[in-house]
C-alpha positions in Angstrom: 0.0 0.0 0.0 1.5 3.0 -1.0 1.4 6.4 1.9 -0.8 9.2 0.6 -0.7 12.6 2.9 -2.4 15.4 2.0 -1.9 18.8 2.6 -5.2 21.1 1.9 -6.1 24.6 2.4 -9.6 26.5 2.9 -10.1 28.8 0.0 -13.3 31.3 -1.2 -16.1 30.7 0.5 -14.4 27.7 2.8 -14.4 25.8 -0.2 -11.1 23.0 0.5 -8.7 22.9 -2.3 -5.5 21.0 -2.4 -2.2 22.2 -2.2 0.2 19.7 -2.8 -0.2 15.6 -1.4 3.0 13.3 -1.1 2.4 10.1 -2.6 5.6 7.3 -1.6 8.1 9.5 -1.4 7.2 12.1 -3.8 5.8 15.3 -3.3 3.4 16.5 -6.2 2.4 20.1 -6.2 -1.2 21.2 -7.0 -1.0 23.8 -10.3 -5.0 24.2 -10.3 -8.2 22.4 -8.4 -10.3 21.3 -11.1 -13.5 19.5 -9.3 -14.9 18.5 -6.1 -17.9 16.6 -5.6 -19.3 14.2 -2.9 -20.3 10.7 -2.6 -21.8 9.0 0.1 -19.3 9.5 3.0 -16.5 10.3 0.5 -15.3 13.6 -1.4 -13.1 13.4 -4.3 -10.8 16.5 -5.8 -9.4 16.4 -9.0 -6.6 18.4 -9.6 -4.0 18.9 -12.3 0.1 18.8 -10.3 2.7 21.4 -11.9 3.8 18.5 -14.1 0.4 18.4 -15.9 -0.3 14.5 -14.5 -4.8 14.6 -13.5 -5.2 12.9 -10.2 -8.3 12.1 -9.0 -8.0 11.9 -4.6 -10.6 10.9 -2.6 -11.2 11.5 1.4 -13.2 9.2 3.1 -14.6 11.8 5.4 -15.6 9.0 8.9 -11.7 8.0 9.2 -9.8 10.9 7.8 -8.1 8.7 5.3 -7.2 9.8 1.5 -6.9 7.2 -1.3 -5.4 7.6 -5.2 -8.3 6.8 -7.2 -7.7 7.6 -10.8 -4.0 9.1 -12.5 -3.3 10.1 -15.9 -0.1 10.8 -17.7 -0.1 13.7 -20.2 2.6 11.2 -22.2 0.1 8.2 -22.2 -3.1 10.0 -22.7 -4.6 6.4 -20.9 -6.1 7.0 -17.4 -5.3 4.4 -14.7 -7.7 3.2 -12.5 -6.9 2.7 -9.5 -8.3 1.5 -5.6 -5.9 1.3 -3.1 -6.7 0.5 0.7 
C-alpha cells in the first residue's frame, strides 16, 4: 500500500482545495483544483500537479483517510484506474 498525505487549504467561500499531497516519497504540487464533488461519506478533488499528470483523490470523510483513485499521464493519454486500501 502506498502512503498518501495530504496537505489542503480552505479557500473562497471555505471551499477546500489541495495544495500539494505526497504520494511514496514524492511530493506533487497542485498547479490548479479542477473539481470536487461528494459521494456517500467520501469527497473526491481532482486536480491537475505542476507536471500536468490529472489525479483524481478521494477522502473518506468517517476516518480521515485519503486514497489515489484515478492518475493520468499527459505522455500516455490512458487514465489508470486505481483502488488502493
Amino acid at each position: 500500500m502506498v502512503n498518501l498525505q495530504v496537505e489542503i487549504s480552505s479557500g473562497e467561500a471555505g471551499a477546500e482545495r489541495i495544495l500539494r499531497f505526497r504520494l511514496g516519497e514524492h511530493t506533487h504540487e497542485v498547479a490548479e483544483n479542477l473539481d470536487q464533488w461528494h459521494g456517500e461519506g467520501y469527497r473526491y478533488f481532482k486536480v491537475r500537479t505542476a507536471d500536468n499528470r490529472l489525479y483524481i483523490l478521494r477522502l473518506d470523510e468517517a476516518r480521515g483517510s485519503w486514497d489515489l483513485t484515478m492518475f493520468k499521464t499527459p505522455s500516455s493519454g490512458l487514465s489508470k484506474a486505481l483502488h488502493q486500501r
